[in-house]
PAKOL-605368 format. One record per atom (N, C-alpha, C, O): residue number from 1; residue in one letter; x, y, z. Coordinates in nm, 3 decimals. Atoms other than C-alpha are relative to their C-alpha. Layout:
<r><nr>NUM</nr><rest>a</rest><east>X</east><north>Y</north><up>Z</up></r>
...
//
This chain:
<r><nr>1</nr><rest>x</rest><east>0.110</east><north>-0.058</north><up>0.075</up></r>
<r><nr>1</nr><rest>x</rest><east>-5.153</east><north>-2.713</north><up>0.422</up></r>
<r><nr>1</nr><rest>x</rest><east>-0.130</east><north>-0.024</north><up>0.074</up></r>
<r><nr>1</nr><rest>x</rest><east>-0.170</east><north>-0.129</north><up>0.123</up></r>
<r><nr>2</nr><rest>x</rest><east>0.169</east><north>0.040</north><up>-0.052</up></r>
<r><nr>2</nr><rest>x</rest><east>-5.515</east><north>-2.646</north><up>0.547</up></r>
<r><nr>2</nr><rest>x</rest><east>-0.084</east><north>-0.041</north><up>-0.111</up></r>
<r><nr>2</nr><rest>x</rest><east>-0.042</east><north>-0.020</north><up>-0.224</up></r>
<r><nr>3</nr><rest>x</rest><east>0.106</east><north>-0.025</north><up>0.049</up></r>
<r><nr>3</nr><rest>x</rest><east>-5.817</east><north>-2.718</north><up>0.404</up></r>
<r><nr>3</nr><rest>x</rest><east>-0.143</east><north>-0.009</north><up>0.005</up></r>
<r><nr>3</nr><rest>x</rest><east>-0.205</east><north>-0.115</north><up>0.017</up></r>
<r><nr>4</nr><rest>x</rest><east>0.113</east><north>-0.005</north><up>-0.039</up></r>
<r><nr>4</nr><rest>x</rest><east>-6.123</east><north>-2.604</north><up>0.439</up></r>
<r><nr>4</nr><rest>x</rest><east>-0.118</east><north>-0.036</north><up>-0.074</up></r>
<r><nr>4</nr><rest>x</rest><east>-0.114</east><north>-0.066</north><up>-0.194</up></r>
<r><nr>5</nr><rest>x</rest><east>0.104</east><north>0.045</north><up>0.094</up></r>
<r><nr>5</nr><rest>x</rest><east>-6.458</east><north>-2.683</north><up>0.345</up></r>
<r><nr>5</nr><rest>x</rest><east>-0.108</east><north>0.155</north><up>0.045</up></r>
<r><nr>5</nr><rest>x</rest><east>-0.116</east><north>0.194</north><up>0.162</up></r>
<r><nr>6</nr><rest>x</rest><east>0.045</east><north>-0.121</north><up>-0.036</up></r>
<r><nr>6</nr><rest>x</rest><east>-6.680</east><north>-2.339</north><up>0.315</up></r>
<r><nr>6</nr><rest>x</rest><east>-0.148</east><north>-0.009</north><up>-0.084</up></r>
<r><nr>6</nr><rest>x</rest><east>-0.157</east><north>0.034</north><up>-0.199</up></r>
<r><nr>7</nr><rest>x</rest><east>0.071</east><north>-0.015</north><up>0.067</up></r>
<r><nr>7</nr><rest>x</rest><east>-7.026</east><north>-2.401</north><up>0.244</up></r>
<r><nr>7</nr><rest>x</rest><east>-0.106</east><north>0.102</north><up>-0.067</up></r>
<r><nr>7</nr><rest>x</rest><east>-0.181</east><north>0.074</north><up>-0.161</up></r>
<r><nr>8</nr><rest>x</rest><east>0.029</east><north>-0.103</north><up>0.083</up></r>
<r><nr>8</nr><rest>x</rest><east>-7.151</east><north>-2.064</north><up>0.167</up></r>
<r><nr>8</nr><rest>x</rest><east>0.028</east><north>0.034</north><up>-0.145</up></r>
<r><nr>8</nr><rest>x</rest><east>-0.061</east><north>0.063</north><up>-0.226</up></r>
<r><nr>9</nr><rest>x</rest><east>-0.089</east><north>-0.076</north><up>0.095</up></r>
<r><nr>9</nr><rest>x</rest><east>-6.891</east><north>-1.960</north><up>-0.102</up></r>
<r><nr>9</nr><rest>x</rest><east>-0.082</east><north>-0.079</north><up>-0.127</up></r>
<r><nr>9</nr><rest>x</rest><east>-0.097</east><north>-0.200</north><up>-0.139</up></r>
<r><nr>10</nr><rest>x</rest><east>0.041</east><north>0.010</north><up>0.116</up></r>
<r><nr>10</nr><rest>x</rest><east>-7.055</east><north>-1.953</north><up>-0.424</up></r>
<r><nr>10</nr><rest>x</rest><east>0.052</east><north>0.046</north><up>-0.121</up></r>
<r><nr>10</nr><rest>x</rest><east>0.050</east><north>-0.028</north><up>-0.220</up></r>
<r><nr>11</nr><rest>x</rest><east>-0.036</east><north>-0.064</north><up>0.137</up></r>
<r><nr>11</nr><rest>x</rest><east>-6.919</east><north>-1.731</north><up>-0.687</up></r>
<r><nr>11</nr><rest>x</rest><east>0.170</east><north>0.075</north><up>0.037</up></r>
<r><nr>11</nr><rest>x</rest><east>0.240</east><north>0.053</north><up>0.136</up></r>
<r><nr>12</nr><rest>x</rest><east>-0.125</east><north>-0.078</north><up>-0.021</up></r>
<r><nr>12</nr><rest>x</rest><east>-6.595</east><north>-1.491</north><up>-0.741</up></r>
<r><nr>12</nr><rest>x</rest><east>-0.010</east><north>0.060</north><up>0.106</up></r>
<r><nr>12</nr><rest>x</rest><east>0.072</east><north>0.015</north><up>0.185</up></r>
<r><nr>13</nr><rest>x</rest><east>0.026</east><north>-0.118</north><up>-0.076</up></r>
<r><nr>13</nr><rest>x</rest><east>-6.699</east><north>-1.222</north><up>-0.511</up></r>
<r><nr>13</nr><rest>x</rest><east>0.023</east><north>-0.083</north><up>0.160</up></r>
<r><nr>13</nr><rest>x</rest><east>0.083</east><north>-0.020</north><up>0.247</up></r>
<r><nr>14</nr><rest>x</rest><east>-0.050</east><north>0.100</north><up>-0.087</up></r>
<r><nr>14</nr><rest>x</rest><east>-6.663</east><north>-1.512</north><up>-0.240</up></r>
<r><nr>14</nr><rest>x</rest><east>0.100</east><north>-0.017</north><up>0.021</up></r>
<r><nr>14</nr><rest>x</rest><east>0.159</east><north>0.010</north><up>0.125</up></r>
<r><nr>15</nr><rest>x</rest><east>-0.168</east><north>-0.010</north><up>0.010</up></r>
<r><nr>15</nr><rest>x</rest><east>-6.341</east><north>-1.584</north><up>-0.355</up></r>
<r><nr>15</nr><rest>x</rest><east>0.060</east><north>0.049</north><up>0.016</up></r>
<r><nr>15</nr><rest>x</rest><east>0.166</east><north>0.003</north><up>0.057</up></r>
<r><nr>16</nr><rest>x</rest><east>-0.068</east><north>-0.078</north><up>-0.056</up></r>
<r><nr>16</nr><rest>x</rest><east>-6.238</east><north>-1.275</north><up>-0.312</up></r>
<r><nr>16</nr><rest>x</rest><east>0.002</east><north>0.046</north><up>0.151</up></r>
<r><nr>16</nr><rest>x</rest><east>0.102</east><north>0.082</north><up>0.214</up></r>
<r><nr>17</nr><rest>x</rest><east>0.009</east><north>-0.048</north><up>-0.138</up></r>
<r><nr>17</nr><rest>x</rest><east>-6.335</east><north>-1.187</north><up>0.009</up></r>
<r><nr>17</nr><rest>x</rest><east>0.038</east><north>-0.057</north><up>0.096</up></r>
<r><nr>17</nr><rest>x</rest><east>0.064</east><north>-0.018</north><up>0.210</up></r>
<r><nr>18</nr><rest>x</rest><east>-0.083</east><north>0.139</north><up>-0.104</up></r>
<r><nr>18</nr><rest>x</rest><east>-6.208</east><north>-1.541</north><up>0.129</up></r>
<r><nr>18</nr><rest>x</rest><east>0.161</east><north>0.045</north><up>0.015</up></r>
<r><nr>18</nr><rest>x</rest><east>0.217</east><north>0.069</north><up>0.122</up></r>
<r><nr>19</nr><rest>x</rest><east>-0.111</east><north>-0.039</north><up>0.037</up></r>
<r><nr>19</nr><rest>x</rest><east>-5.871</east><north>-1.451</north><up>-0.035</up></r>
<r><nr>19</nr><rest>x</rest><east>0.045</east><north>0.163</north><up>0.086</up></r>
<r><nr>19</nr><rest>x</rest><east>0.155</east><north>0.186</north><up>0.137</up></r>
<r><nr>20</nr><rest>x</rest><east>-0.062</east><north>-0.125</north><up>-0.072</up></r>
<r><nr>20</nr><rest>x</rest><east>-5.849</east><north>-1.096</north><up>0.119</up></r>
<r><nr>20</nr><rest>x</rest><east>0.000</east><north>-0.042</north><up>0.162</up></r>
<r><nr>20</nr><rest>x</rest><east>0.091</east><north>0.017</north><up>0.221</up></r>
<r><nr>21</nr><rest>x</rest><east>0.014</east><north>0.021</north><up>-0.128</up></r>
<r><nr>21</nr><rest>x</rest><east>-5.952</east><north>-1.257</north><up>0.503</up></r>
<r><nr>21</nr><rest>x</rest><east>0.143</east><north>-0.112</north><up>0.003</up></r>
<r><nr>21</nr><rest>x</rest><east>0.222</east><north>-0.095</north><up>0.096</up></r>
<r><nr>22</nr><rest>x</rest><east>-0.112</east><north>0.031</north><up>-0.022</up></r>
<r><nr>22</nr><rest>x</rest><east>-5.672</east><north>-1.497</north><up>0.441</up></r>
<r><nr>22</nr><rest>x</rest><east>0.136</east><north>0.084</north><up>0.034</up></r>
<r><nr>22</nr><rest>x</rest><east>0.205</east><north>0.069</north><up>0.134</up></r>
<r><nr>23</nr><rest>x</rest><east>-0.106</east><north>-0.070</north><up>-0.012</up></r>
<r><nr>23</nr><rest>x</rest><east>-5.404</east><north>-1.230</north><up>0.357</up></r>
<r><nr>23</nr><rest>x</rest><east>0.014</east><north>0.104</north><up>0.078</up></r>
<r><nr>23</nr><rest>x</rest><east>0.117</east><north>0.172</north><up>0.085</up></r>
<r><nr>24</nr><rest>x</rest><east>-0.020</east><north>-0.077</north><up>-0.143</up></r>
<r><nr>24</nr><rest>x</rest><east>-5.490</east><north>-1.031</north><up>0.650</up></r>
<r><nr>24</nr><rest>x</rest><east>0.096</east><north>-0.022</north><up>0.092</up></r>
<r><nr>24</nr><rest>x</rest><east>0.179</east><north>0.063</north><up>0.126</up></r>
<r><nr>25</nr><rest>x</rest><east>-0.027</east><north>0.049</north><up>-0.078</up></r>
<r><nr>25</nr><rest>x</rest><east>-5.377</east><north>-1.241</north><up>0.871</up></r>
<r><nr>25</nr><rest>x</rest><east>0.163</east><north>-0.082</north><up>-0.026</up></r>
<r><nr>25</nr><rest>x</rest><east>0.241</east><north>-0.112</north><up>0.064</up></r>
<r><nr>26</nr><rest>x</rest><east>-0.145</east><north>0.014</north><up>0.092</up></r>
<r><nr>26</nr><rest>x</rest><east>-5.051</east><north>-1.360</north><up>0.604</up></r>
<r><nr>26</nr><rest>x</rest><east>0.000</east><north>0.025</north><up>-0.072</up></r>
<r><nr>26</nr><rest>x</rest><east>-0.067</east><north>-0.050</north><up>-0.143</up></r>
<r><nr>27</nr><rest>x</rest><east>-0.022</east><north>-0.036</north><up>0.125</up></r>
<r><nr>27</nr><rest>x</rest><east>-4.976</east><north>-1.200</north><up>0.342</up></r>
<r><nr>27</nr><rest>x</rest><east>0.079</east><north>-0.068</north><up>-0.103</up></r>
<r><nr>27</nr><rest>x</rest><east>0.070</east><north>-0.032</north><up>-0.221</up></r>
<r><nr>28</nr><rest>x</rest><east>-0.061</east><north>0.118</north><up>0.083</up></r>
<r><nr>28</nr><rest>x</rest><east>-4.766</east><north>-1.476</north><up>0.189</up></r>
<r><nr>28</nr><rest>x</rest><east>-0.039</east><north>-0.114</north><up>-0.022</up></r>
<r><nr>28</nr><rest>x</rest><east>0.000</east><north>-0.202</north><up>-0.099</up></r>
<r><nr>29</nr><rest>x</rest><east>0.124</east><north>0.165</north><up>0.045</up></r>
<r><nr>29</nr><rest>x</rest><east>-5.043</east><north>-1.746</north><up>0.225</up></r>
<r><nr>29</nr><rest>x</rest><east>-0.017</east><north>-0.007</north><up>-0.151</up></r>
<r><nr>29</nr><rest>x</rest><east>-0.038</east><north>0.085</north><up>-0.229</up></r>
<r><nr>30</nr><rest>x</rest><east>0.031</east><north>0.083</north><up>0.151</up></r>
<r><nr>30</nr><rest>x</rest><east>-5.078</east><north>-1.961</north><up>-0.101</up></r>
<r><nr>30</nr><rest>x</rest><east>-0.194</east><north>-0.048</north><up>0.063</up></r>
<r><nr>30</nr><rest>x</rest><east>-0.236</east><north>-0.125</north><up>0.149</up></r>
<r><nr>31</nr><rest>x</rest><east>0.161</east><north>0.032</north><up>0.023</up></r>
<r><nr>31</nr><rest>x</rest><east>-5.486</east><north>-1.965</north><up>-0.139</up></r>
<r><nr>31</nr><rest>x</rest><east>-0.046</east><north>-0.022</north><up>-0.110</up></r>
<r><nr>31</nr><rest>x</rest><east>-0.091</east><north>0.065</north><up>-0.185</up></r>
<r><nr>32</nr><rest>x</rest><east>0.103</east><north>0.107</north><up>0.128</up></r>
<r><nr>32</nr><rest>x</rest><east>-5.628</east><north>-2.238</north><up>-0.403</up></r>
<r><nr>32</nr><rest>x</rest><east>-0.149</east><north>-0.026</north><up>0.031</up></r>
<r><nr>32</nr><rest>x</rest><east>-0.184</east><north>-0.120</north><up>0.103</up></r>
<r><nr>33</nr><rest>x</rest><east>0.125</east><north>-0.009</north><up>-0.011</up></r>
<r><nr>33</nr><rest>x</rest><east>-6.000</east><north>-2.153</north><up>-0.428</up></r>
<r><nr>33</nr><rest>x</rest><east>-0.079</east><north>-0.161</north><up>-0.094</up></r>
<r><nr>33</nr><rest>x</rest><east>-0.025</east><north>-0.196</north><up>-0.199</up></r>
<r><nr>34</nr><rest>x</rest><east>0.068</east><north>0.074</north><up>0.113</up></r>
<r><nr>34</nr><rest>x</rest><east>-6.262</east><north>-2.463</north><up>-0.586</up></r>
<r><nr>34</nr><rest>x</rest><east>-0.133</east><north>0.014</north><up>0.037</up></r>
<r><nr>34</nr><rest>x</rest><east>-0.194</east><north>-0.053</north><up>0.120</up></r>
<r><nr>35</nr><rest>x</rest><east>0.169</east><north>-0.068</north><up>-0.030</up></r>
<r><nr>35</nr><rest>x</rest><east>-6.622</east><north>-2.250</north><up>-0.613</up></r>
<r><nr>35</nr><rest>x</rest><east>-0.064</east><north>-0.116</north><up>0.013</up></r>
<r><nr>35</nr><rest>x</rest><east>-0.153</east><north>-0.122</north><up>0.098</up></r>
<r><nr>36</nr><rest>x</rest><east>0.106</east><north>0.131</north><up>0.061</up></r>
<r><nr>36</nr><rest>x</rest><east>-6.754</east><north>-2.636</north><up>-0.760</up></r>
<r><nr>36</nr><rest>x</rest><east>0.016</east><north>-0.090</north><up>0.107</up></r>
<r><nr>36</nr><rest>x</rest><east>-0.051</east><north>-0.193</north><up>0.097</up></r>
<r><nr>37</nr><rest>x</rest><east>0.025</east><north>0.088</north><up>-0.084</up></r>
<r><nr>37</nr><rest>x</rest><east>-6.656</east><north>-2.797</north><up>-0.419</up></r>
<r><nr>37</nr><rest>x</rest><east>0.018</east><north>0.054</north><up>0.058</up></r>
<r><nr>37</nr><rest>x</rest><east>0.045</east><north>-0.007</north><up>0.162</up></r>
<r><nr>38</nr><rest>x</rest><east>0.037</east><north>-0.071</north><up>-0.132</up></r>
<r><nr>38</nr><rest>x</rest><east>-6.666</east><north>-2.535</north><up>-0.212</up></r>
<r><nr>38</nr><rest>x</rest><east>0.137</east><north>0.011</north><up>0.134</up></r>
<r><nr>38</nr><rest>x</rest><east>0.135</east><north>0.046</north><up>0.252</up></r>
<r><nr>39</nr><rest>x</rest><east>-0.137</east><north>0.019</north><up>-0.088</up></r>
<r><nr>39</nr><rest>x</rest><east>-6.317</east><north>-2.578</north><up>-0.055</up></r>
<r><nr>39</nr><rest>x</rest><east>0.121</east><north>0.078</north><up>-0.031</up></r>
<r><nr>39</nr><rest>x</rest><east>0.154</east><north>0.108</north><up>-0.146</up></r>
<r><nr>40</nr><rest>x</rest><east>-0.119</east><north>-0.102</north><up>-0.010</up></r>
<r><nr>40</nr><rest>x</rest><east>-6.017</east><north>-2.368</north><up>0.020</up></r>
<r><nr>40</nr><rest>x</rest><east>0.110</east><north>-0.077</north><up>0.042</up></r>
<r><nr>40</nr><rest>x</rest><east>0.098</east><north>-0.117</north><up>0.158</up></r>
<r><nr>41</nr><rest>x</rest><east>-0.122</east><north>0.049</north><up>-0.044</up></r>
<r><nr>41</nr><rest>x</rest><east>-5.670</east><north>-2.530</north><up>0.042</up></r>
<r><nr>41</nr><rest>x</rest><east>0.105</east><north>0.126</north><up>-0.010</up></r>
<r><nr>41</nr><rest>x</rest><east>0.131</east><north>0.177</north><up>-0.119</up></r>
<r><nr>42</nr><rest>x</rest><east>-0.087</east><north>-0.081</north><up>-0.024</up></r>
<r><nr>42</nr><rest>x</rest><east>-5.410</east><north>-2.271</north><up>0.200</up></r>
<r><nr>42</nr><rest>x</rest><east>0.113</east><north>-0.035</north><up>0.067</up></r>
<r><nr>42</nr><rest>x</rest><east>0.115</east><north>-0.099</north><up>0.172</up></r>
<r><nr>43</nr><rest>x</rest><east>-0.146</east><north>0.007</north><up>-0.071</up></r>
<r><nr>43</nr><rest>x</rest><east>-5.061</east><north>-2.272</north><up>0.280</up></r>
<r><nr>43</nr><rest>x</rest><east>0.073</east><north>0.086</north><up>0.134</up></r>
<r><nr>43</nr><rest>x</rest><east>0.191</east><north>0.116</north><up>0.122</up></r>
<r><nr>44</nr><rest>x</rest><east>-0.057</east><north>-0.064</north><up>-0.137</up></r>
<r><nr>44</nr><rest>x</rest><east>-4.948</east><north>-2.114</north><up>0.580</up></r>
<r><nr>44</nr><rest>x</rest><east>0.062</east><north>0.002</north><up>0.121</up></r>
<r><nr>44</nr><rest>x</rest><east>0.074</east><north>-0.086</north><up>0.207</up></r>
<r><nr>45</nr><rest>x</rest><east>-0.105</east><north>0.038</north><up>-0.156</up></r>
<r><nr>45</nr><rest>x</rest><east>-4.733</east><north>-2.008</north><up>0.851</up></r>
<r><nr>45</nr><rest>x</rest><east>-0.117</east><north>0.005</north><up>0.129</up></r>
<r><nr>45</nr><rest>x</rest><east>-0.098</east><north>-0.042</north><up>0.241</up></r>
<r><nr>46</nr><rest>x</rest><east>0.095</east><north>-0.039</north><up>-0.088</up></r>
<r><nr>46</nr><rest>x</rest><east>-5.043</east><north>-1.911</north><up>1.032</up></r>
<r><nr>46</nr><rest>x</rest><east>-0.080</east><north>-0.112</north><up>0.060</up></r>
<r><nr>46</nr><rest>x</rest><east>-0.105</east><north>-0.195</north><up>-0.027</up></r>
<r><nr>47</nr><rest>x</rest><east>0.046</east><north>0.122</north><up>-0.046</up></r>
<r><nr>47</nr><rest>x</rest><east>-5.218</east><north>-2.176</north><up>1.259</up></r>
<r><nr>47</nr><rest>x</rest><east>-0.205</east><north>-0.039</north><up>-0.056</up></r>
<r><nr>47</nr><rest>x</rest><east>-0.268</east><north>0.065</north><up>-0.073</up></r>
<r><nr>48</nr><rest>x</rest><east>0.070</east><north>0.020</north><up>0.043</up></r>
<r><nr>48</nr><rest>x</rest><east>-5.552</east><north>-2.332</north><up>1.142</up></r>
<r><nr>48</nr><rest>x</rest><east>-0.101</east><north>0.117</north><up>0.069</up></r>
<r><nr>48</nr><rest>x</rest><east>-0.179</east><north>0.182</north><up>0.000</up></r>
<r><nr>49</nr><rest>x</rest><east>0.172</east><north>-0.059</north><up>-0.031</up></r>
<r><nr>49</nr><rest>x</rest><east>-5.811</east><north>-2.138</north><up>1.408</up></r>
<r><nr>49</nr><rest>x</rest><east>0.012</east><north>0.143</north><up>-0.066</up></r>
<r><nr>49</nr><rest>x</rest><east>-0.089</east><north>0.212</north><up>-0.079</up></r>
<r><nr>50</nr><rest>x</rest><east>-0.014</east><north>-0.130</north><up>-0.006</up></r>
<r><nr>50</nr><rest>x</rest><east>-5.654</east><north>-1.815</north><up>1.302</up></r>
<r><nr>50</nr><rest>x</rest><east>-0.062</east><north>0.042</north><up>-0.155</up></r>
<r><nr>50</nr><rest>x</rest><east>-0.119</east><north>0.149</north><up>-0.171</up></r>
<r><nr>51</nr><rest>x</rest><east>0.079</east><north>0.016</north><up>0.096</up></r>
<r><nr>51</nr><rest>x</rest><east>-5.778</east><north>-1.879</north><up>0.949</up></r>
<r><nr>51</nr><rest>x</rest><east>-0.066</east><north>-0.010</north><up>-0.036</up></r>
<r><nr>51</nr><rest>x</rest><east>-0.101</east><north>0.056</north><up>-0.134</up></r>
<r><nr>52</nr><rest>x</rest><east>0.125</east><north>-0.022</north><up>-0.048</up></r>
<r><nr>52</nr><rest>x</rest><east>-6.049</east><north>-1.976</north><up>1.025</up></r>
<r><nr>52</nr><rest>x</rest><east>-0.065</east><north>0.092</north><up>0.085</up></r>
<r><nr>52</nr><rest>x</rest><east>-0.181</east><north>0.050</north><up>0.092</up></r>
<r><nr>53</nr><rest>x</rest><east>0.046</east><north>-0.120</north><up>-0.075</up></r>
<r><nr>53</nr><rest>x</rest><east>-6.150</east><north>-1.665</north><up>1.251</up></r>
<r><nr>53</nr><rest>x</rest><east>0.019</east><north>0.086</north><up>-0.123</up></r>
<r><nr>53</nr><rest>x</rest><east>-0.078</east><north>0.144</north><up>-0.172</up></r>
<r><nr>54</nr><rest>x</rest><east>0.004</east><north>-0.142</north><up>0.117</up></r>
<r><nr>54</nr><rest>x</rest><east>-6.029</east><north>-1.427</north><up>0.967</up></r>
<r><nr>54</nr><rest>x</rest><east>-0.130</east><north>-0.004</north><up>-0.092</up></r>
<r><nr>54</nr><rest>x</rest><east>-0.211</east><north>0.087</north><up>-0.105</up></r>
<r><nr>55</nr><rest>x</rest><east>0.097</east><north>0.086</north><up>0.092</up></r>
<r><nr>55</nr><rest>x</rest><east>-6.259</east><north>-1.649</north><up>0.719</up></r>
<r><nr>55</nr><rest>x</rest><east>-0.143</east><north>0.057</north><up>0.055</up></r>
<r><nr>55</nr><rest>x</rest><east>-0.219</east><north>0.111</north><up>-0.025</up></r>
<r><nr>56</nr><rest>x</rest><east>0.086</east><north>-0.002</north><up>-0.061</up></r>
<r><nr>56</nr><rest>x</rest><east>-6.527</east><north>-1.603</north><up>0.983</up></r>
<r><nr>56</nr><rest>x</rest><east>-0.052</east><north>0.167</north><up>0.005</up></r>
<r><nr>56</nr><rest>x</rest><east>-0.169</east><north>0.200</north><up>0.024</up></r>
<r><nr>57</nr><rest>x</rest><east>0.020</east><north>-0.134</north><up>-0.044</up></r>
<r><nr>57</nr><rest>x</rest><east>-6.502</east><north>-1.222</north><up>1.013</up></r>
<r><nr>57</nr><rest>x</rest><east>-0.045</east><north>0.064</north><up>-0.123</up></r>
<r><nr>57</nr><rest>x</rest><east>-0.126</east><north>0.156</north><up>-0.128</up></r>
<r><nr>58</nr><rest>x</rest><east>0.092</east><north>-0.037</north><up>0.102</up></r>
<r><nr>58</nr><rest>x</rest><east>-6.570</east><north>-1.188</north><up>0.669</up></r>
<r><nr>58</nr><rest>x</rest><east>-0.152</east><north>-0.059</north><up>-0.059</up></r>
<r><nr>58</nr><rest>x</rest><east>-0.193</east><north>-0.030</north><up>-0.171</up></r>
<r><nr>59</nr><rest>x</rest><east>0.081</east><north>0.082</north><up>0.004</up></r>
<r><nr>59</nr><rest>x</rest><east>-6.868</east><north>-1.405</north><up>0.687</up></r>
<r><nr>59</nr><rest>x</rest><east>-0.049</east><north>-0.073</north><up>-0.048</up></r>
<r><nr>59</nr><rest>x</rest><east>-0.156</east><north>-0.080</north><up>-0.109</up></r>
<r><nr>60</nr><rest>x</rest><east>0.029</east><north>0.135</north><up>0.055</up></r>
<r><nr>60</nr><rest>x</rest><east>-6.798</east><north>-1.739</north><up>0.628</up></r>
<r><nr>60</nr><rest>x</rest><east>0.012</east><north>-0.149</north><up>0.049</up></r>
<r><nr>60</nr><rest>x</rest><east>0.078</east><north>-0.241</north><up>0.000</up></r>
<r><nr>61</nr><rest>x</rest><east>-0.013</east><north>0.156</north><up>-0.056</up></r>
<r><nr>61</nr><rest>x</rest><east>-6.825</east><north>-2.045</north><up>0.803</up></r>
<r><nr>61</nr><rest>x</rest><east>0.086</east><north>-0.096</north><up>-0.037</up></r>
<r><nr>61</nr><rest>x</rest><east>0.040</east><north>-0.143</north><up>-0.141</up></r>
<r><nr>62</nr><rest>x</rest><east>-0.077</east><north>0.154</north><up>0.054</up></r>
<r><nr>62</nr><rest>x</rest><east>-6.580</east><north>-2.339</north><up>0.735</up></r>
<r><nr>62</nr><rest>x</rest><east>0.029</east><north>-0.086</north><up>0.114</up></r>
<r><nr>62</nr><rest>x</rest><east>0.020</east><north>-0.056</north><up>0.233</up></r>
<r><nr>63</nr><rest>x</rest><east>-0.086</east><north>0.074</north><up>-0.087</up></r>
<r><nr>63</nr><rest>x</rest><east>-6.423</east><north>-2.633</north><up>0.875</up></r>
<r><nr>63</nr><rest>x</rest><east>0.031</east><north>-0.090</north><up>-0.067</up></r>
<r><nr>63</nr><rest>x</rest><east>-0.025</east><north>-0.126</north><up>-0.171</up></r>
<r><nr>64</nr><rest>x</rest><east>-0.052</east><north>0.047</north><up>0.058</up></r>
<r><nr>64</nr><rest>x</rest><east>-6.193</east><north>-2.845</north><up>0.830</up></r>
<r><nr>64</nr><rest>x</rest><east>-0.073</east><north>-0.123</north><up>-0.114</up></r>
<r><nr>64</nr><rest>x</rest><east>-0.163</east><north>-0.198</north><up>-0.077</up></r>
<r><nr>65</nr><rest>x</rest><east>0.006</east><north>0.112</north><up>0.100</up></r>
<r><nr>65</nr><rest>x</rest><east>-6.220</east><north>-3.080</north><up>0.490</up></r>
<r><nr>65</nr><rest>x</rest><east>0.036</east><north>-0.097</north><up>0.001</up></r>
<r><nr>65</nr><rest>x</rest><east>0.018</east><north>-0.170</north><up>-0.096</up></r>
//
């Protein structure tokens, strides 16, 4: 499991856009959003930078938590 720390992400609309840059890249990723700490824990076959780059393309900064 990753998890990131994303200090932009504020509201749903975040969430979603985090959630769709994950399933780009896997569509079977498990993505547990927490708006109130700002962190993303995801499951994946996919390797951490690649998650982080998707994350990034929708424009959002993280790193690891």
């Amino acid at each position: 499991m990753t998890k990131l720390k994303i200090p932009e992400m504020s509201c749903g609309h975040c969430k979603s856009a985090i959630e769709k840059a994950v399933a780009s890249v896997d569509s079977n990723a498990e993505v547990n959003v927490d708006l109130e700490n700002r962190t993303v824990s995801i499951t994946s076959s996919v390797d951490d930078a690649a998650l982080i780059e998707a994350i990034k393309s929708e424009g959002y900064e993280s790193a690891p938590a």
